[in-house]
FIMARMI-157941 format. One record per residue (C-alpha): residue in one letter; x, y, z; residue number from 1. Coordinates in steps of 0.1 Angstrom, whole numbers. Example, Ala and Ser with C-alpha at 12.3 -4.5 7.8 and 13.67 -1.06 7.14 Angstrom:
BEGIN
+----+-------+-------+-------+-----+
! aa !     x !     y !     z !   i !
+----+-------+-------+-------+-----+
!  a !   123 !   -45 !    78 !   1 !
!  s !   137 !   -11 !    71 !   2 !
+----+-------+-------+-------+-----+
END
This chain:
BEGIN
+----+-------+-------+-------+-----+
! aa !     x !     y !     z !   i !
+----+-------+-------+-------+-----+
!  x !   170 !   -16 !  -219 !   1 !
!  x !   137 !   -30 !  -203 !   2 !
!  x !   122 !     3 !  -186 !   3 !
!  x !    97 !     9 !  -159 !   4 !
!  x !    79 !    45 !  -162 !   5 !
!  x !    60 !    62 !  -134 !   6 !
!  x !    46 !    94 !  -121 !   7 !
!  x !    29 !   113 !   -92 !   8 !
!  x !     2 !   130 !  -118 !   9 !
!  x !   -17 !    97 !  -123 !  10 !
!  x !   -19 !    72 !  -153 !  11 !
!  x !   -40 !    92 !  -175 !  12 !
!  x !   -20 !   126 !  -171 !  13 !
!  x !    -7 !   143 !  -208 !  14 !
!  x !    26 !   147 !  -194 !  15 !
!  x !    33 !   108 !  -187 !  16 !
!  x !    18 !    99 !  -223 !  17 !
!  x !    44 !   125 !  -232 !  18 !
!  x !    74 !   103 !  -211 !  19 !
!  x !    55 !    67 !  -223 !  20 !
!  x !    64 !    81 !  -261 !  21 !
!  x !    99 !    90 !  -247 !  22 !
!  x !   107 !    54 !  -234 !  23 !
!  x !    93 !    43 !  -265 !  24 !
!  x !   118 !    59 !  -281 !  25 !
!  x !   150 !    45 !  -260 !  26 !
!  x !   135 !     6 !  -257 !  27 !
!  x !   109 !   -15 !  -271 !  28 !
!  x !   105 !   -33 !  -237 !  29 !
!  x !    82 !    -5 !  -217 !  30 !
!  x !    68 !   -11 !  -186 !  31 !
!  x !    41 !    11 !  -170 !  32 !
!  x !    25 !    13 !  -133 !  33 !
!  x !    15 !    48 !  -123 !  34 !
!  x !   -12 !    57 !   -99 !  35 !
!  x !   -47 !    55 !  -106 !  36 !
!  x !   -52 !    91 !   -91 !  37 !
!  x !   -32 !   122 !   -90 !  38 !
!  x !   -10 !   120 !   -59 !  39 !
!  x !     8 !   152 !   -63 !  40 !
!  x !    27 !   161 !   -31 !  41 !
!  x !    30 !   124 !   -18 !  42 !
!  x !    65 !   128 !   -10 !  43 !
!  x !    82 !    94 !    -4 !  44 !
!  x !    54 !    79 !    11 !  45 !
!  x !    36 !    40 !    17 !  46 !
!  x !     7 !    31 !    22 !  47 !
!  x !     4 !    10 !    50 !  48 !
!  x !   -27 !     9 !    66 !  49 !
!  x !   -53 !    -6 !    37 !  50 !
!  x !   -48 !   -28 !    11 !  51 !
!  x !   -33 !   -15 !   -27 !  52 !
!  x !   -55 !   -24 !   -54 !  53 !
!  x !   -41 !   -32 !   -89 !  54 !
!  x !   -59 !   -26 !  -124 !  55 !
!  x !   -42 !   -42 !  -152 !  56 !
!  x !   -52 !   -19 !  -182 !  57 !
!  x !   -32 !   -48 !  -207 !  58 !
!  x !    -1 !   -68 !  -199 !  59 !
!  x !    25 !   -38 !  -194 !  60 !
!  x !     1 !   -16 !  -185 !  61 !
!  x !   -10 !   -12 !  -145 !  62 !
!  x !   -30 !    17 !  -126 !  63 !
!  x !   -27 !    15 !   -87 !  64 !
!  x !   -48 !    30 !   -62 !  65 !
!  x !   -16 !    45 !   -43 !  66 !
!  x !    11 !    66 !   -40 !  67 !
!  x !    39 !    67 !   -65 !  68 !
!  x !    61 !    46 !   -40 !  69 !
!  x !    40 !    20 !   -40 !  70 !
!  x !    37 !    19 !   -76 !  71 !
!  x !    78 !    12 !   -79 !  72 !
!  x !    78 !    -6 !   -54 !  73 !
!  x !    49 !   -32 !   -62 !  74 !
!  x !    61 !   -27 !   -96 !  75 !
!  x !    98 !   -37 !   -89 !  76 !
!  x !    92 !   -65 !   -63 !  77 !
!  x !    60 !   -81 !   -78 !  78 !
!  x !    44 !   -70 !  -108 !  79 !
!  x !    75 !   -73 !  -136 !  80 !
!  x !    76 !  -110 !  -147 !  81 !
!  x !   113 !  -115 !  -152 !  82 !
!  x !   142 !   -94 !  -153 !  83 !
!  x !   139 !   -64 !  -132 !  84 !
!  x !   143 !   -30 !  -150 !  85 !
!  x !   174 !   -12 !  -160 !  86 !
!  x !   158 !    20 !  -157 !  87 !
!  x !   134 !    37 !  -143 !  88 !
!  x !   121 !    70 !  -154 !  89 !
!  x !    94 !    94 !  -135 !  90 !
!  x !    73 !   125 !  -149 !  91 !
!  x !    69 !   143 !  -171 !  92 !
!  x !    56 !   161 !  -140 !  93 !
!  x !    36 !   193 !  -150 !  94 !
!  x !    55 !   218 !  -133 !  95 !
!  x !    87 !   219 !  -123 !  96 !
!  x !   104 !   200 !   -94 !  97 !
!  x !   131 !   226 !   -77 !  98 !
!  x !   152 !   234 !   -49 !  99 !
!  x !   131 !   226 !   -17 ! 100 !
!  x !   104 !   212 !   -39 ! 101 !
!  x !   122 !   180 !   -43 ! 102 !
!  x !   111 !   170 !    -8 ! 103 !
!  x !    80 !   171 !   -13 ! 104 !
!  x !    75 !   160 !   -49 ! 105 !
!  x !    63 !   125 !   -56 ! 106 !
!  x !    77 !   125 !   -90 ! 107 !
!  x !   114 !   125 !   -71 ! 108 !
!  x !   101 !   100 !   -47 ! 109 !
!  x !    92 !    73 !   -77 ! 110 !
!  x !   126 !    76 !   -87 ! 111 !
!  x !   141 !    74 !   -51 ! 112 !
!  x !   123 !    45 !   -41 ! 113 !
!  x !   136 !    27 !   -76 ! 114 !
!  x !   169 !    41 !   -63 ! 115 !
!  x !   166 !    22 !   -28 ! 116 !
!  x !   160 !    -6 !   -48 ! 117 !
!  x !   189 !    -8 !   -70 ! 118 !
!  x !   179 !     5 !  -103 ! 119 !
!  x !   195 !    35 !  -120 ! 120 !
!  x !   164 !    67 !  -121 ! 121 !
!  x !   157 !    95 !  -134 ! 122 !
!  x !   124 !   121 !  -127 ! 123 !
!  x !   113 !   144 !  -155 ! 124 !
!  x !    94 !   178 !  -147 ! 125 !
!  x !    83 !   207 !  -169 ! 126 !
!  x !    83 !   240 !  -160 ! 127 !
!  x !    56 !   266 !  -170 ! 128 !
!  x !    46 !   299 !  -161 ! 129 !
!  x !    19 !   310 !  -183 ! 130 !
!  x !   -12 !   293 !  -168 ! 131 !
!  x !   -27 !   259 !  -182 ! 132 !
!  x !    -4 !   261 !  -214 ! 133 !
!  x !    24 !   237 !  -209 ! 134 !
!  x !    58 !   230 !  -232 ! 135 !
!  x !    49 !   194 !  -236 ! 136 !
!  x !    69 !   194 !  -268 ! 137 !
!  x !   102 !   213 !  -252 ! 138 !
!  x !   106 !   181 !  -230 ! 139 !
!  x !    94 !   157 !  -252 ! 140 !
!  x !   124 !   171 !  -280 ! 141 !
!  x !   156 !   165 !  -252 ! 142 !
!  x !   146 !   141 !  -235 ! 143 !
!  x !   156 !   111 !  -253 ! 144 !
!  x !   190 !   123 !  -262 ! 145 !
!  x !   197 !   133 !  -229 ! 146 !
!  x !   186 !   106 !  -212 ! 147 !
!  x !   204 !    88 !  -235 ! 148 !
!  x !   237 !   105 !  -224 ! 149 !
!  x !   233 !   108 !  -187 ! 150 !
!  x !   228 !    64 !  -187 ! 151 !
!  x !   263 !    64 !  -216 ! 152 !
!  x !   275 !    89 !  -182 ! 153 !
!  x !   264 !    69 !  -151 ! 154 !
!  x !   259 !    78 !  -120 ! 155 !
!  x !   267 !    63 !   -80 ! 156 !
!  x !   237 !    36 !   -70 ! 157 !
!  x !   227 !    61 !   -41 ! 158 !
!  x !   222 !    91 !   -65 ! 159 !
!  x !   189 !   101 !   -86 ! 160 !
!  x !   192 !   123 !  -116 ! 161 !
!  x !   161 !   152 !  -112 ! 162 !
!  x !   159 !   171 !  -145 ! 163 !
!  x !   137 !   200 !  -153 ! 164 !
!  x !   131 !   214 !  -186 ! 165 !
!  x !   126 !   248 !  -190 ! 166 !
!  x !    91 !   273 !  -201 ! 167 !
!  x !   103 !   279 !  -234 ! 168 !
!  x !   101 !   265 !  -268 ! 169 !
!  x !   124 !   237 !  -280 ! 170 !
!  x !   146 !   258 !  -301 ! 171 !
!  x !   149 !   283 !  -275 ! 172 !
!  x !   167 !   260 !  -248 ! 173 !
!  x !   198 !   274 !  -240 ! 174 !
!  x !   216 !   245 !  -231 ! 175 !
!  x !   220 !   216 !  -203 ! 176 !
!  x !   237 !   221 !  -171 ! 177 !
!  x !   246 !   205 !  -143 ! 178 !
!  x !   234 !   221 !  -108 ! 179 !
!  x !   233 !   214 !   -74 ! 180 !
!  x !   196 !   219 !   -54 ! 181 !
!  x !   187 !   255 !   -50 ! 182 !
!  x !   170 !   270 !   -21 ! 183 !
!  x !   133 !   290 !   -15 ! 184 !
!  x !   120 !   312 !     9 ! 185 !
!  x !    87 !   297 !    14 ! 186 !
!  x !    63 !   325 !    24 ! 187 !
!  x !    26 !   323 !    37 ! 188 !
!  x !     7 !   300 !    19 ! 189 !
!  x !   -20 !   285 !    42 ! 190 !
!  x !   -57 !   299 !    29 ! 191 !
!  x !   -83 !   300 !    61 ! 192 !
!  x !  -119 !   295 !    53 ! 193 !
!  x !  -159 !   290 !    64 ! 194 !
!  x !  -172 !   261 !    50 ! 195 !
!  x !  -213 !   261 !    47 ! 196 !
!  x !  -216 !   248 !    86 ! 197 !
!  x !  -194 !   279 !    95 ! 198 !
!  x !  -168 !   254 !   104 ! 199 !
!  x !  -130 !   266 !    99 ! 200 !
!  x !  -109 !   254 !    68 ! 201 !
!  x !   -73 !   253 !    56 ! 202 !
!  x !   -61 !   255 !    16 ! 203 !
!  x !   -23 !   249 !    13 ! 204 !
!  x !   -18 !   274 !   -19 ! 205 !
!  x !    13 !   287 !   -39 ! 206 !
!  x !    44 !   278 !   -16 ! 207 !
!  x !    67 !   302 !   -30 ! 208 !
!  x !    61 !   337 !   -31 ! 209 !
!  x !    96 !   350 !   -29 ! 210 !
!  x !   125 !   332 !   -48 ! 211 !
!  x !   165 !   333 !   -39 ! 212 !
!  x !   178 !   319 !   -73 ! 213 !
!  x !   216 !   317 !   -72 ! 214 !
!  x !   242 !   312 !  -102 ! 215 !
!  x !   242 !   272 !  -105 ! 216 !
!  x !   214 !   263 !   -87 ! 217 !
!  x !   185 !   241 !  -106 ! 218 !
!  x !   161 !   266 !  -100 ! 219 !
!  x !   187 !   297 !  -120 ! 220 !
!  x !   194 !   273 !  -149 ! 221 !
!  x !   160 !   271 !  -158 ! 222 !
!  x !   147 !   305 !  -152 ! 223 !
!  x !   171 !   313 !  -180 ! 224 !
!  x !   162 !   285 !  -205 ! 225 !
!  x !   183 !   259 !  -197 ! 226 !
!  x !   175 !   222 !  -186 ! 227 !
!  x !   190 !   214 !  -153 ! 228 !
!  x !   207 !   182 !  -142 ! 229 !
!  x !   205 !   178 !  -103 ! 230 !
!  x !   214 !   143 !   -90 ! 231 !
!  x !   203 !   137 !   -55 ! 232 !
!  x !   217 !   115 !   -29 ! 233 !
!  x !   201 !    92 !    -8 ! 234 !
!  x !   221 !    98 !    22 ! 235 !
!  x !   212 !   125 !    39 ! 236 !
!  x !   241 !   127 !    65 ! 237 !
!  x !   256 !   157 !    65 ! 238 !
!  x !   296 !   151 !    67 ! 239 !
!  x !   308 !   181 !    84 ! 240 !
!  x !   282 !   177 !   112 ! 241 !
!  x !   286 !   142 !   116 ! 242 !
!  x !   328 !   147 !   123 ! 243 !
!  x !   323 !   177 !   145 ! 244 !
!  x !   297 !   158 !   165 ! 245 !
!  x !   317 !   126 !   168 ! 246 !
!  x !   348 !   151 !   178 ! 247 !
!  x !   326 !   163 !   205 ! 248 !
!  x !   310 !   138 !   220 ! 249 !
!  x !   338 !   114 !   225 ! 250 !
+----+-------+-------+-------+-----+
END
């Protein structure tokens, strides 16, 4: 496989030198544009109103001064000499990408906009709990095999696959499971402060502070040690809306 590997942490991150050894491991044909700053919380976003810069650290090796959907996309449309990728891979995000985080995680949004573009993805988070000490090695252990069964799977053109792995050590995973998105209950996470002029402030801070973790939801799997396996659709119509709508306004 020729892969393409990006992030939302930034090129120099620990956890994408962690998924640049795990592509290693799949192909020999590696491909890697990430941004050239963290842009954690980017969502699916473009830039569109100033010029992207590239640096080209070598030949398969490119920092971009923009959001992780420019990096695919640049990546994908001009940057790749040749064949386009047959995969494209996103994380290891540091910290886990769940439920109603998906929507705002640029991690998911590298691999959506590779999605939009007609090449199978998949984003990588780890979860942790304990501070600044992170289970690089849990993910870095599954990954490759699971990745490599998920592609021998498939999966629709219109789909993602999100996976998170879970705080413990590699031993201790309790398995793999497929789960659909969970849900939070976002409480009050906006911080109000003085700068120096006496001028007022806003912090955005922890966004969950109460949980509703249900039996097969992402969010459930990996409190109790397992890796989950979410894949996310690109269509966001909702079905049973859309016929009683169409039923009502005819």
């Amino acid at each position: 496989m020729r892969i393409l590997i990006s992030n939302d942490d930034g090129i120099n991150a620990p956890g994408f030198a962690v998924l640049e050894r795990i592509a290693q491991s799949l192909s020999d044909d590696v491909w890697v544009a990430a941004p050239e700053a963290e842009q954690s919380g980017a969502g699916h976003s473009l830039t569109l109103h100033r010029p992207l810069r590239v640096r080209h650290i070598d030949d398969r090796h490119m920092a971009i001064d923009g959001t992780p959907t420019d990096c695919v996309l640049l990546a994908l449309n001009n940057l790749i000499p040749g064949k386009r990728p047959d995969l494209v891979l996103s994380g290891v995000n540091r910290g886990s990408n769940l439920a109603d985080d998906v929507t705002y995680s640029g991690t998911i949004a590298a691999a959506m906009e590779a999605t939009i573009l007609g090449v199978p993805s998949i984003s990588l988070s780890q979860h942790y709990e304990d501070g600044d000490r992170i289970r690089w090695q849990t993910v870095e252990a599954h990954a490759c095999g699971l990745i490599r069964r998920l592609v021998a799977i498939g999966w629709p053109e219109n789909v993602l696959l999100n996976l998170n792995f879970p705080d413990v050590e590699p031993d201790d995973v309790s398995g793999v499971e497929a789960c659909c998105q969970g849900k939070y209950k976002n409480g009050d996470a906006l911080i109000e402060r003085l700068d120096p002029r006496g001028r007022p402030y806003y912090w955005i801070g922890e966004m969950r502070n109460t949980e509703q973790k249900t039996h097969g939801t992402d969010a459930e799997a990996v409190e109790r040690g397992a890796i989950s396996v979410t894949p996310l659709c690109l269509d966001l119509t909702d079905g049973a809306t859309l016929a009683k709508l169409a039923d009502a306004l005819k």
